[in-house]
PDB file of N, CA, C and O in Angstrom:
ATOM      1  N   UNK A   1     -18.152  30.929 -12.584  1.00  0.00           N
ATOM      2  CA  UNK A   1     -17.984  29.510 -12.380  1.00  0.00           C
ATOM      3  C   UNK A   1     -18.231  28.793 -13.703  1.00  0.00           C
ATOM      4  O   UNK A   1     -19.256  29.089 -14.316  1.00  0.00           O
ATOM      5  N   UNK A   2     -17.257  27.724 -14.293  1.00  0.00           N
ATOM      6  CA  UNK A   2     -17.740  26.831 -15.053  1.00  0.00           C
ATOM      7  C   UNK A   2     -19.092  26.312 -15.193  1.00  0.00           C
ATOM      8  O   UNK A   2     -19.970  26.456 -14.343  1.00  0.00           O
ATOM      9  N   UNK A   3     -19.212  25.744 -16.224  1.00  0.00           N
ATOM     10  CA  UNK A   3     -20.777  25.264 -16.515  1.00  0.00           C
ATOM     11  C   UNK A   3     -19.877  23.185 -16.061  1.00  0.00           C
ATOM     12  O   UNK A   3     -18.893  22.636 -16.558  1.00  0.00           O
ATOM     13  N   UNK A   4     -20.388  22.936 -15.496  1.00  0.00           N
ATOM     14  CA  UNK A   4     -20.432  21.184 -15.421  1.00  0.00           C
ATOM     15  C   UNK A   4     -21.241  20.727 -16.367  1.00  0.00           C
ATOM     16  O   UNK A   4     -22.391  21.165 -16.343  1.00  0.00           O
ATOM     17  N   UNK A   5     -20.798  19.545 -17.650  1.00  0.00           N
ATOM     18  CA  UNK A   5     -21.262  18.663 -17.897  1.00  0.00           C
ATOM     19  C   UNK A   5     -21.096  17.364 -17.396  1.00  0.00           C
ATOM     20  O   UNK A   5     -20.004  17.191 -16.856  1.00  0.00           O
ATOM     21  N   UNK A   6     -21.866  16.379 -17.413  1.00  0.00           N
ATOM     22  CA  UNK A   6     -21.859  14.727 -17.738  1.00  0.00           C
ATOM     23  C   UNK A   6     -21.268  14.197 -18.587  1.00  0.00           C
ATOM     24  O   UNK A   6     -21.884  14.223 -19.652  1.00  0.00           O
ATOM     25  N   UNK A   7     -20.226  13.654 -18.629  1.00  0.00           N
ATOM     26  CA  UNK A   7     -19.926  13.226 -20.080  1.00  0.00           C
ATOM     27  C   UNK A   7     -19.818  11.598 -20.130  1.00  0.00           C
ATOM     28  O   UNK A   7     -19.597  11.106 -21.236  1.00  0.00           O
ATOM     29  N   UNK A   8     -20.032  10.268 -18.414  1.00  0.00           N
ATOM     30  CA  UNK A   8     -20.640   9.272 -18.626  1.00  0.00           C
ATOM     31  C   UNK A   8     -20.933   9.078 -17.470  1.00  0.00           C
ATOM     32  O   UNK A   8     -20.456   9.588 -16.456  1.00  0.00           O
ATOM     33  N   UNK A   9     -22.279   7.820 -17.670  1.00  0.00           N
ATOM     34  CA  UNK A   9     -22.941   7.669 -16.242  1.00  0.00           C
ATOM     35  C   UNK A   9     -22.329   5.800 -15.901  1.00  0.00           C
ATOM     36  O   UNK A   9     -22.271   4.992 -16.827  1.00  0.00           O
ATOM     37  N   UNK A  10     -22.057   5.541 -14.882  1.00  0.00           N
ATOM     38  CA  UNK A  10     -21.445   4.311 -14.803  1.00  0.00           C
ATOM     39  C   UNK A  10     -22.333   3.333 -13.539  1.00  0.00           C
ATOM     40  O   UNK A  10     -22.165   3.811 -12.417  1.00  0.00           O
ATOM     41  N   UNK A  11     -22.756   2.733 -13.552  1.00  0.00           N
ATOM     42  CA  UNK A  11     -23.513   1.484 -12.723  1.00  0.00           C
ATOM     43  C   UNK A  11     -22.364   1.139 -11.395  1.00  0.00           C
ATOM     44  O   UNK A  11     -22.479   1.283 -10.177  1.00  0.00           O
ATOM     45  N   UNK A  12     -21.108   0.567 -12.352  1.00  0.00           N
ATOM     46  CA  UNK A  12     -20.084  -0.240 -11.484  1.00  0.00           C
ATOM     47  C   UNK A  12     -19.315   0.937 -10.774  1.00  0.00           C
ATOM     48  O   UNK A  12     -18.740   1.638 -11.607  1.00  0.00           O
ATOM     49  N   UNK A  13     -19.098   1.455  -9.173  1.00  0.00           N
ATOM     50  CA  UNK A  13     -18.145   1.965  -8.544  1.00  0.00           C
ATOM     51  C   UNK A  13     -16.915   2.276  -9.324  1.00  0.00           C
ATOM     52  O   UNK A  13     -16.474   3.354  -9.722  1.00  0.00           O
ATOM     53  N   UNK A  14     -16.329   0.662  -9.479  1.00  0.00           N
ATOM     54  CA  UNK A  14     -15.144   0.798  -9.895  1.00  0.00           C
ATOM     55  C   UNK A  14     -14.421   1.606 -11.147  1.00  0.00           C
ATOM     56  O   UNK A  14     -13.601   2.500 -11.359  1.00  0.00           O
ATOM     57  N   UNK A  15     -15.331   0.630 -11.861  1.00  0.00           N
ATOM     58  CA  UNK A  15     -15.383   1.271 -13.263  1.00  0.00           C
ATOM     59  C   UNK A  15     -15.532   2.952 -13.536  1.00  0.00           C
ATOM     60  O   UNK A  15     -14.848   3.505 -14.397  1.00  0.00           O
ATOM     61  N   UNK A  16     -16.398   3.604 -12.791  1.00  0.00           N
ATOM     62  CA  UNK A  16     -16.319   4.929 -12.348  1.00  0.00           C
ATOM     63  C   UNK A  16     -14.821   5.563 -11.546  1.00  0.00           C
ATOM     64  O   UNK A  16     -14.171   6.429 -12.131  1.00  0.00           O
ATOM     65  N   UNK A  17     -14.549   5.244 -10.713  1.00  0.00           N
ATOM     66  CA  UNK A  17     -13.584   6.056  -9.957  1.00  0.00           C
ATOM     67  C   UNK A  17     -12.541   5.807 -10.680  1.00  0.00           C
ATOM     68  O   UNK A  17     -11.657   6.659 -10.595  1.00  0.00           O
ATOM     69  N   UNK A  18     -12.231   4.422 -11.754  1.00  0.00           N
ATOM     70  CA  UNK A  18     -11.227   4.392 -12.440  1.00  0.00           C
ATOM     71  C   UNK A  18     -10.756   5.599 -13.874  1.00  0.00           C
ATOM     72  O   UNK A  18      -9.682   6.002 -14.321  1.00  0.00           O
ATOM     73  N   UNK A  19     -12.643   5.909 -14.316  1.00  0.00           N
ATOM     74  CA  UNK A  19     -11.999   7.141 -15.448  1.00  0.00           C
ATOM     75  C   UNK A  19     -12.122   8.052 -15.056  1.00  0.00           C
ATOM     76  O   UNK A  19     -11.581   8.960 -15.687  1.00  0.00           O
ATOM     77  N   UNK A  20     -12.783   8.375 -13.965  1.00  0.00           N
ATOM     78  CA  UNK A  20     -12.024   9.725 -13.027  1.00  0.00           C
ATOM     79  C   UNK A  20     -10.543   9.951 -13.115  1.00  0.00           C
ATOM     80  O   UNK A  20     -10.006  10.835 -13.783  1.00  0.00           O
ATOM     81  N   UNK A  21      -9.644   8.609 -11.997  1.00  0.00           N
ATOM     82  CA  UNK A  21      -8.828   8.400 -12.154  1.00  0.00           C
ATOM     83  C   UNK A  21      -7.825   8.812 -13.498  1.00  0.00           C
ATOM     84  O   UNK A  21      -6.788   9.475 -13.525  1.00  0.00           O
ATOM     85  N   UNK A  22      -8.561   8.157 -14.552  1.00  0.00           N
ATOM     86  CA  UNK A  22      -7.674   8.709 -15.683  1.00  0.00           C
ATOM     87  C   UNK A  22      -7.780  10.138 -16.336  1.00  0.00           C
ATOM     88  O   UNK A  22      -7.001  10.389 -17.255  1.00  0.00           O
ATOM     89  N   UNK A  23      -8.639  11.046 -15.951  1.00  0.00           N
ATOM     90  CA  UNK A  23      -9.233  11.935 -16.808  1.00  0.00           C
ATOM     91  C   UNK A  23      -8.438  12.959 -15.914  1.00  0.00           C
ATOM     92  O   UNK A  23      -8.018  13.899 -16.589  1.00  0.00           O
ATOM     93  N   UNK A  24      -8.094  13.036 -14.473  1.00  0.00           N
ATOM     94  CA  UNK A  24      -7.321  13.312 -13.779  1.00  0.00           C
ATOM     95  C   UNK A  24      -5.791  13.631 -13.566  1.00  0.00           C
ATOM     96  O   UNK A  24      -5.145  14.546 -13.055  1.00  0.00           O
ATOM     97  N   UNK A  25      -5.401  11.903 -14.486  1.00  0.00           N
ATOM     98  CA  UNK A  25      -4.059  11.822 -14.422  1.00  0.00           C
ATOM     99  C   UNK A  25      -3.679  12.359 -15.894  1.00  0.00           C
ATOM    100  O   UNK A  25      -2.576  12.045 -16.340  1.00  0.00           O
ATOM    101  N   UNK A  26      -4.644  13.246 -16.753  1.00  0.00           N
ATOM    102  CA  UNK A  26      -3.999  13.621 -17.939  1.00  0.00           C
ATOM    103  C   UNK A  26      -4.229  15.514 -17.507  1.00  0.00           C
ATOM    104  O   UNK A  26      -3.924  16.390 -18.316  1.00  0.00           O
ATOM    105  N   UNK A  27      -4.677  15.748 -16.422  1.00  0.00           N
ATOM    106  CA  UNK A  27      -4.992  16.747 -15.883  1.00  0.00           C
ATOM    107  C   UNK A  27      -6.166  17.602 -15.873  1.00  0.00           C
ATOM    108  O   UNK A  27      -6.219  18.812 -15.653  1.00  0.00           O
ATOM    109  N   UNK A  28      -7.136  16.751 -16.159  1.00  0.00           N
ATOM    110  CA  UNK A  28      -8.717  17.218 -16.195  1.00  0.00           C
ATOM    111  C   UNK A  28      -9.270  16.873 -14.744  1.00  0.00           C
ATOM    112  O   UNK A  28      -9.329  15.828 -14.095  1.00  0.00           O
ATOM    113  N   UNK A  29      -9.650  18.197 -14.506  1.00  0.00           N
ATOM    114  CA  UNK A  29     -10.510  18.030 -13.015  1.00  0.00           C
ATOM    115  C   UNK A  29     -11.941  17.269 -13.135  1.00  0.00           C
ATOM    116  O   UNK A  29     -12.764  17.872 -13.823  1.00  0.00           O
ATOM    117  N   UNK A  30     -12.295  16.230 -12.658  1.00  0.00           N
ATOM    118  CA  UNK A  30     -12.882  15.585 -12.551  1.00  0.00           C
ATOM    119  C   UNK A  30     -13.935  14.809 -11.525  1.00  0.00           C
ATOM    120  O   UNK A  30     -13.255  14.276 -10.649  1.00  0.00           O
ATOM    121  N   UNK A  31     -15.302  14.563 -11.325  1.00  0.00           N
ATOM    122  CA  UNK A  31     -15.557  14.074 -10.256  1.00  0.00           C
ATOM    123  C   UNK A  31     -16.873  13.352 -10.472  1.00  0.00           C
ATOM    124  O   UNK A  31     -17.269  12.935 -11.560  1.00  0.00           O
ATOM    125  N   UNK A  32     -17.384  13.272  -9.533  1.00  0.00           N
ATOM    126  CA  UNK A  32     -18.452  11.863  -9.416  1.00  0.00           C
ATOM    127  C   UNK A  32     -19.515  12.282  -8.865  1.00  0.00           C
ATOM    128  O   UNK A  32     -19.431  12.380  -7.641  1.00  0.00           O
ATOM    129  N   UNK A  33     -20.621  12.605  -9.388  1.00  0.00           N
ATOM    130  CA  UNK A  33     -21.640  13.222  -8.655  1.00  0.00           C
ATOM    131  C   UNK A  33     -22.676  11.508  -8.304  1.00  0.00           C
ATOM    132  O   UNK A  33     -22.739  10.594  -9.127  1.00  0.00           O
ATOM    133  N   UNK A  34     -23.306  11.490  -7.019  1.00  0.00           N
ATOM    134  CA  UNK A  34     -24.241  10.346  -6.510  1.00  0.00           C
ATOM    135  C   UNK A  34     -23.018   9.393  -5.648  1.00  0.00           C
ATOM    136  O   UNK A  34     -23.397   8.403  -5.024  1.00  0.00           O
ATOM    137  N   UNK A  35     -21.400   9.809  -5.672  1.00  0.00           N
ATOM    138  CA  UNK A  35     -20.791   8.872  -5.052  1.00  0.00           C
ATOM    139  C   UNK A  35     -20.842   8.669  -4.091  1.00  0.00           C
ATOM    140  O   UNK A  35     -20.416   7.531  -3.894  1.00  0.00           O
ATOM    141  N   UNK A  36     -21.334   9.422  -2.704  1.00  0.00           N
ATOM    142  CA  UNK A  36     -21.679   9.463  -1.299  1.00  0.00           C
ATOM    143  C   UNK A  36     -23.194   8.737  -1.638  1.00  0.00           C
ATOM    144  O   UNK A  36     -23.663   8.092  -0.700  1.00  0.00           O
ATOM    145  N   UNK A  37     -23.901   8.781  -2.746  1.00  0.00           N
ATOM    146  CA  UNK A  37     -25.163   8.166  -2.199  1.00  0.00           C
ATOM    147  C   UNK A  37     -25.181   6.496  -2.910  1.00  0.00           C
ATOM    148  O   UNK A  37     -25.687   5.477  -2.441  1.00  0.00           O
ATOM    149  N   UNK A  38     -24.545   6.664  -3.991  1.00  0.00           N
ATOM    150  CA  UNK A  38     -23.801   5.260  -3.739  1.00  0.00           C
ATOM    151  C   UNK A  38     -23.122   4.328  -3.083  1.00  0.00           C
ATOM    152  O   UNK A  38     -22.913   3.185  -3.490  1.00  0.00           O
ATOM    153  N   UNK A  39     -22.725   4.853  -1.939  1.00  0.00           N
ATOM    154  CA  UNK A  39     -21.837   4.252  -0.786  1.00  0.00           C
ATOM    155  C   UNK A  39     -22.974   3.917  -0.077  1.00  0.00           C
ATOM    156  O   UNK A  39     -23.275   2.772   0.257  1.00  0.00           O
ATOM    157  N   UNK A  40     -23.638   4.978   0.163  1.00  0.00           N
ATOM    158  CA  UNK A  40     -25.133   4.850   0.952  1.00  0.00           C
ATOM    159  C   UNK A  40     -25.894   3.712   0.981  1.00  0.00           C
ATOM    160  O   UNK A  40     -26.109   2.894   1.875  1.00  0.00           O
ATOM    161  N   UNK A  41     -26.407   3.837  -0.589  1.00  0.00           N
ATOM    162  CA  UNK A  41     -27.348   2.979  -0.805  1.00  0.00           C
ATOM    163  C   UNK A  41     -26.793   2.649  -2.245  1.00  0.00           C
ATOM    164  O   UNK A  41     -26.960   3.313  -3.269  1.00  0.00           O
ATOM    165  N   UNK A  42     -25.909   1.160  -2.046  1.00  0.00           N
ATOM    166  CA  UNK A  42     -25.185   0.771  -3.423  1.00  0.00           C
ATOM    167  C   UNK A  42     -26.762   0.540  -4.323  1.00  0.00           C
ATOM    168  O   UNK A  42     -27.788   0.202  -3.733  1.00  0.00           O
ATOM    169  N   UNK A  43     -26.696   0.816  -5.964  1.00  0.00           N
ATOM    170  CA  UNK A  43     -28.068   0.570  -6.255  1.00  0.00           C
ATOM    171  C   UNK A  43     -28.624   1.973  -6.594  1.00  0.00           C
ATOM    172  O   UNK A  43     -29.028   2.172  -7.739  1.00  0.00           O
ATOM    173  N   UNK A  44     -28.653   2.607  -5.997  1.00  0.00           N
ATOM    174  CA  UNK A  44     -29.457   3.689  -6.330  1.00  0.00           C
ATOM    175  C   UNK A  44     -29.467   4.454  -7.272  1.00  0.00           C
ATOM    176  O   UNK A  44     -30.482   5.135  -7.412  1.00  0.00           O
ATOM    177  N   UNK A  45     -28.529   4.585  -8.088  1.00  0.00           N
ATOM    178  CA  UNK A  45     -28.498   5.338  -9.336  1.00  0.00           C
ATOM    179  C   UNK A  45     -27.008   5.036 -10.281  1.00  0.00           C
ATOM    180  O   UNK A  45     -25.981   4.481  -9.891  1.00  0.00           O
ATOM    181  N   UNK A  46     -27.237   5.468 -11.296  1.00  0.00           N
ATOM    182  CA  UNK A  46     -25.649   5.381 -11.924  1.00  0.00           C
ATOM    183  C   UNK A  46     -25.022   6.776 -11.270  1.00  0.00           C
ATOM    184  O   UNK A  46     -25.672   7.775 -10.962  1.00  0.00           O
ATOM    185  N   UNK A  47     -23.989   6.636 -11.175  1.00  0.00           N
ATOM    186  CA  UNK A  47     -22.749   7.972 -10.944  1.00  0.00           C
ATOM    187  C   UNK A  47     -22.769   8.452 -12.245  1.00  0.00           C
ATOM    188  O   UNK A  47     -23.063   7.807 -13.251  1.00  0.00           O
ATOM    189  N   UNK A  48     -22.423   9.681 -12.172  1.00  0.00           N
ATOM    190  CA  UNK A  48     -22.072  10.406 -13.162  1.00  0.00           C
ATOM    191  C   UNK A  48     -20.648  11.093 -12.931  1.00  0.00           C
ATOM    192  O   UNK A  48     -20.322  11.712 -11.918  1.00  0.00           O
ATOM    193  N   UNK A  49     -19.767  10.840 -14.199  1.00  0.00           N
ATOM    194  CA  UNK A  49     -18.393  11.669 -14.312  1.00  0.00           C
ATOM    195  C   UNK A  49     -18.723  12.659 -15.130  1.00  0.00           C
ATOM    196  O   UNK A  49     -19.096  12.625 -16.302  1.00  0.00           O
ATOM    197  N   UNK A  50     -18.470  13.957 -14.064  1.00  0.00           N
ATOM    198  CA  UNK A  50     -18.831  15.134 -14.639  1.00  0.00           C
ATOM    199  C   UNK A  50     -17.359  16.022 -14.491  1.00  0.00           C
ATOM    200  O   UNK A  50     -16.525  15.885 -13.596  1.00  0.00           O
ATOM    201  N   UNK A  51     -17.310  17.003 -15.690  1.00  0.00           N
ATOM    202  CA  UNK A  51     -16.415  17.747 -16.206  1.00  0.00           C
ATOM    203  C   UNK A  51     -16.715  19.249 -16.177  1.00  0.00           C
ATOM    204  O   UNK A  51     -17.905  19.559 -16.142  1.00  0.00           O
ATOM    205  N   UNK A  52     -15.631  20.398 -16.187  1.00  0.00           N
ATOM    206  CA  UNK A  52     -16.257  21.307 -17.138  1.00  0.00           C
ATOM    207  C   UNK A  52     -16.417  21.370 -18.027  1.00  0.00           C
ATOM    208  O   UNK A  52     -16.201  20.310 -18.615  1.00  0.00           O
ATOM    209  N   UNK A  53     -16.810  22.324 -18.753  1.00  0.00           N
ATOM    210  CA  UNK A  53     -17.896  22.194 -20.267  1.00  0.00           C
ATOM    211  C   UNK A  53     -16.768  22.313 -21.357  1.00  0.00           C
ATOM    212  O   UNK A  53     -16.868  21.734 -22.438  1.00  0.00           O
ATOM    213  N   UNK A  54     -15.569  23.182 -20.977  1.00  0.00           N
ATOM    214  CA  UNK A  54     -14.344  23.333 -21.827  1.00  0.00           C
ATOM    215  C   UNK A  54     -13.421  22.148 -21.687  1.00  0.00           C
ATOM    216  O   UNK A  54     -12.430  22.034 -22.408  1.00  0.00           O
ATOM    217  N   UNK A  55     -13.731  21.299 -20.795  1.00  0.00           N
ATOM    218  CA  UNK A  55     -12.738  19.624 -21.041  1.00  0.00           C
ATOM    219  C   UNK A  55     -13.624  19.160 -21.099  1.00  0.00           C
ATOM    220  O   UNK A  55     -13.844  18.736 -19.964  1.00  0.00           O
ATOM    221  N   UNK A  56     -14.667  18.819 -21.936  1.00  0.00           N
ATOM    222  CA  UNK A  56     -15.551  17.916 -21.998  1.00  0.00           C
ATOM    223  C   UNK A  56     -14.996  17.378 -23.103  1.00  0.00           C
ATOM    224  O   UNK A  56     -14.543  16.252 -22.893  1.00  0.00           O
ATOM    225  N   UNK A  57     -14.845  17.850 -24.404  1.00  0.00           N
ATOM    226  CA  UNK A  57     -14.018  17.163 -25.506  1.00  0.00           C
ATOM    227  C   UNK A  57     -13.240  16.631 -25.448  1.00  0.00           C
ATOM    228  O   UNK A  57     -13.180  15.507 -25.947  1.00  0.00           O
ATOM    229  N   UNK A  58     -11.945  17.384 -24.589  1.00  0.00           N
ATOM    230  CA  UNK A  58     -10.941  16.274 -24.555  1.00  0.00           C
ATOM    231  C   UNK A  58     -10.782  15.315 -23.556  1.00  0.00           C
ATOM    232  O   UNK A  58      -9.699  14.730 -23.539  1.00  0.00           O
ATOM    233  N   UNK A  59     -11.801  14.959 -22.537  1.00  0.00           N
ATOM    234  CA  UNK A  59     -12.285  14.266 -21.355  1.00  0.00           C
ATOM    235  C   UNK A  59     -13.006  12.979 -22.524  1.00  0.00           C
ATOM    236  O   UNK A  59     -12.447  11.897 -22.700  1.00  0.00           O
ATOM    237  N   UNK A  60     -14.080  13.306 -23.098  1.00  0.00           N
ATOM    238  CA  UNK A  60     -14.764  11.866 -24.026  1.00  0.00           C
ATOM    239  C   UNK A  60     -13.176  11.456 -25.110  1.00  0.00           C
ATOM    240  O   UNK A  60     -13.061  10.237 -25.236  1.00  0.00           O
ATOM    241  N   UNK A  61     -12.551  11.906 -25.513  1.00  0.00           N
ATOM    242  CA  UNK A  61     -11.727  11.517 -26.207  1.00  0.00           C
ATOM    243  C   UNK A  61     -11.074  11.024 -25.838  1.00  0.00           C
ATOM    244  O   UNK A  61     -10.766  10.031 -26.496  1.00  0.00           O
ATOM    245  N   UNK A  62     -10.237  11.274 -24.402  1.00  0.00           N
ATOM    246  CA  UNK A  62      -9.698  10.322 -23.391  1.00  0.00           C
ATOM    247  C   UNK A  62      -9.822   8.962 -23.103  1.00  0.00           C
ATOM    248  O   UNK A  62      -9.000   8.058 -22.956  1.00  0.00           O
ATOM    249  N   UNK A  63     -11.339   9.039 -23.046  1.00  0.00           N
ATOM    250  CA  UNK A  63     -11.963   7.747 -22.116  1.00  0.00           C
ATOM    251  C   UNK A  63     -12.347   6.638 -23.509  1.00  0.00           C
ATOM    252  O   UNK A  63     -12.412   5.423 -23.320  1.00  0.00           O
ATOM    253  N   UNK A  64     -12.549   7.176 -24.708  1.00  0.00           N
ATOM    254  CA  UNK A  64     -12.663   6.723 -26.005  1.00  0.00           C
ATOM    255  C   UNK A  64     -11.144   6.025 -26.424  1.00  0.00           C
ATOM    256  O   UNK A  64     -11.128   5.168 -27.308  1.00  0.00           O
ATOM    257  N   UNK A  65      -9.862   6.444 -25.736  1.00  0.00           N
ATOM    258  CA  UNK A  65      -8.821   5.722 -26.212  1.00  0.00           C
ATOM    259  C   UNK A  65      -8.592   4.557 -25.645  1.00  0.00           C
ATOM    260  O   UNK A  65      -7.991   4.628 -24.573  1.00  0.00           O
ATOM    261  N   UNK A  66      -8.848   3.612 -25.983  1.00  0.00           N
ATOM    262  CA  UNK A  66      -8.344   2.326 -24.979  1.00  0.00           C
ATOM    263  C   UNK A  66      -6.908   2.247 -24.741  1.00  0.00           C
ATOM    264  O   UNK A  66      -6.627   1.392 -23.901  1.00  0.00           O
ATOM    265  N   UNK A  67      -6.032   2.806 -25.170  1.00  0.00           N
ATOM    266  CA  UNK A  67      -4.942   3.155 -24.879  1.00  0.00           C
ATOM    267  C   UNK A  67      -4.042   1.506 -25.375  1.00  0.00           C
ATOM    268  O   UNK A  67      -4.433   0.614 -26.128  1.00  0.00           O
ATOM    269  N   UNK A  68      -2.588   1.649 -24.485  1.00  0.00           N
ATOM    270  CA  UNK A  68      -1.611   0.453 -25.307  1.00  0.00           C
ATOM    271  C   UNK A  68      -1.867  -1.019 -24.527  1.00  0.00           C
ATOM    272  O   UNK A  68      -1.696  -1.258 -23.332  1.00  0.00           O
ATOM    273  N   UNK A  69      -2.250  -1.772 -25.405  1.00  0.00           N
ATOM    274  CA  UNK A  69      -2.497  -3.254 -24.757  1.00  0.00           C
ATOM    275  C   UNK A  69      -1.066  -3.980 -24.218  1.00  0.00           C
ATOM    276  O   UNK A  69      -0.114  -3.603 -24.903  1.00  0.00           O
ATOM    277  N   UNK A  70      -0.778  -4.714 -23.396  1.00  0.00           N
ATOM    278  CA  UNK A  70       0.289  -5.295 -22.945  1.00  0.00           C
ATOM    279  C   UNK A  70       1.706  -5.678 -23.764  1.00  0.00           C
ATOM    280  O   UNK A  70       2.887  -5.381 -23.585  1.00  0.00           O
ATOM    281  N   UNK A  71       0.961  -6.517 -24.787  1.00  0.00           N
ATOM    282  CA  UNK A  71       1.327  -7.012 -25.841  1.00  0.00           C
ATOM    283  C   UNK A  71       2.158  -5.399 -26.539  1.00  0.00           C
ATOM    284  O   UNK A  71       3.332  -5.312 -26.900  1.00  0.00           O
ATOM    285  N   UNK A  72       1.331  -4.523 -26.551  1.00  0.00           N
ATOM    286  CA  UNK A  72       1.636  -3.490 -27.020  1.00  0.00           C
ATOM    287  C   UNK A  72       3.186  -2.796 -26.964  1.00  0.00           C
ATOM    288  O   UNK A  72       4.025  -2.502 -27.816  1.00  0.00           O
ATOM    289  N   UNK A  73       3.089  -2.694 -25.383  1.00  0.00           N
ATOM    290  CA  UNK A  73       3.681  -1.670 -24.965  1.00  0.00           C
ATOM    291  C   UNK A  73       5.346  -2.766 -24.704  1.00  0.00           C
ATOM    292  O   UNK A  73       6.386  -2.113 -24.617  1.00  0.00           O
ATOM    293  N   UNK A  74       5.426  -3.932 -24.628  1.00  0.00           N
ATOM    294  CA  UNK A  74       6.173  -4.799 -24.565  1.00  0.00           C
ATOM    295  C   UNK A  74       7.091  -5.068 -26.533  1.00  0.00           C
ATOM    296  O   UNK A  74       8.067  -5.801 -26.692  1.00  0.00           O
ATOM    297  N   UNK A  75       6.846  -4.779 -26.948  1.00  0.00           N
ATOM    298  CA  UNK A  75       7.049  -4.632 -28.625  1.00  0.00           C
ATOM    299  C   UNK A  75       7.560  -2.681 -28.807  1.00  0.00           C
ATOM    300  O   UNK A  75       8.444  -2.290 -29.568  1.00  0.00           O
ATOM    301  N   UNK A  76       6.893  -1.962 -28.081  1.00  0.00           N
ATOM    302  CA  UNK A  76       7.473  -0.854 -28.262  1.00  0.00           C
ATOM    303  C   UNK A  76       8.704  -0.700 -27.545  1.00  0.00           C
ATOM    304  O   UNK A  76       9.435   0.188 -27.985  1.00  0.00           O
ATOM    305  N   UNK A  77       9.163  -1.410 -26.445  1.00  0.00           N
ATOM    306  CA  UNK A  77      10.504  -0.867 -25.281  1.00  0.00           C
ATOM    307  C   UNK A  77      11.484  -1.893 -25.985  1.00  0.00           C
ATOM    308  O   UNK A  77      12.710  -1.845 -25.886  1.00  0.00           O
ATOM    309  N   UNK A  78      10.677  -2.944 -26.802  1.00  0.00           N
ATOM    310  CA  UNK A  78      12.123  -4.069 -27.568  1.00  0.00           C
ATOM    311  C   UNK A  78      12.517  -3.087 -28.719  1.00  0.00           C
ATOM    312  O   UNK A  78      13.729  -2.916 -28.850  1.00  0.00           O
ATOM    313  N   UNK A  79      11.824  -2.522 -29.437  1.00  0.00           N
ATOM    314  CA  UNK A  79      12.134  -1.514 -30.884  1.00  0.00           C
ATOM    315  C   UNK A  79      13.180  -0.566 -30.131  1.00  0.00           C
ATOM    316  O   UNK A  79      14.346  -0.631 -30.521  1.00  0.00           O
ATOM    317  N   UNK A  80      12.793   0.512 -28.841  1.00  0.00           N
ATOM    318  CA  UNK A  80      13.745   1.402 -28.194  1.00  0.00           C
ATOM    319  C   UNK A  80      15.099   0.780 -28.025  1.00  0.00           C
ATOM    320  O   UNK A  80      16.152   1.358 -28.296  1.00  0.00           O
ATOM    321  N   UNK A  81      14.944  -1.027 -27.333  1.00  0.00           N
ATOM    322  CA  UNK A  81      16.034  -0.549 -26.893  1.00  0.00           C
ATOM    323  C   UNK A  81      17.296  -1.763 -27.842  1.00  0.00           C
ATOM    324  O   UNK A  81      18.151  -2.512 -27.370  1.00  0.00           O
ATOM    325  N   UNK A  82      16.865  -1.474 -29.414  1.00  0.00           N
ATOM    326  CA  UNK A  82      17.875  -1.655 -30.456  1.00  0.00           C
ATOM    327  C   UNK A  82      18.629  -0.824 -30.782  1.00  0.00           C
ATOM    328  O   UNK A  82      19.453  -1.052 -31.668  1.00  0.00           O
TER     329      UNK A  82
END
């Protein structure tokens, strides 16, 4: 079995299930340890998004990209479609 690390602990629900969400959609298995006891008892601890130990690098590097701002990505599809 893999070794699980932590690689962030998050206060806000949302904010949590969202870089799951992304760490997921680049194909890193991903999950939320305290999220049933957060539902429980909102308050009780930060969640942790935990990884295996071999996507842990490219899991923090992920969540480190803020990726393309609006502005962004609206300036890249006008350049394509000259």
């Amino acid at each position: 079995m893999a070794d699980i690390v932590t690689i962030a602990r998050f206060t806000e629900p949302l904010e949590a299930d969202m870089a799951r969400l992304r760490l997921q959609s680049a194909g890193i298995d991903a999950f939320l340890s305290g999220e049933n006891a957060g539902i429980m008892e909102p308050g009780l601890g930060p969640l942790q998004l935990q990884v295996s130990a071999e996507d842990a690098e490219d899991a923090r590097a992920i969540l480190a990209d803020p990726g393309l701002k609006p502005d962004d990505a609206l300036e890249e599809n006008s350049a394509t479609e000259l």
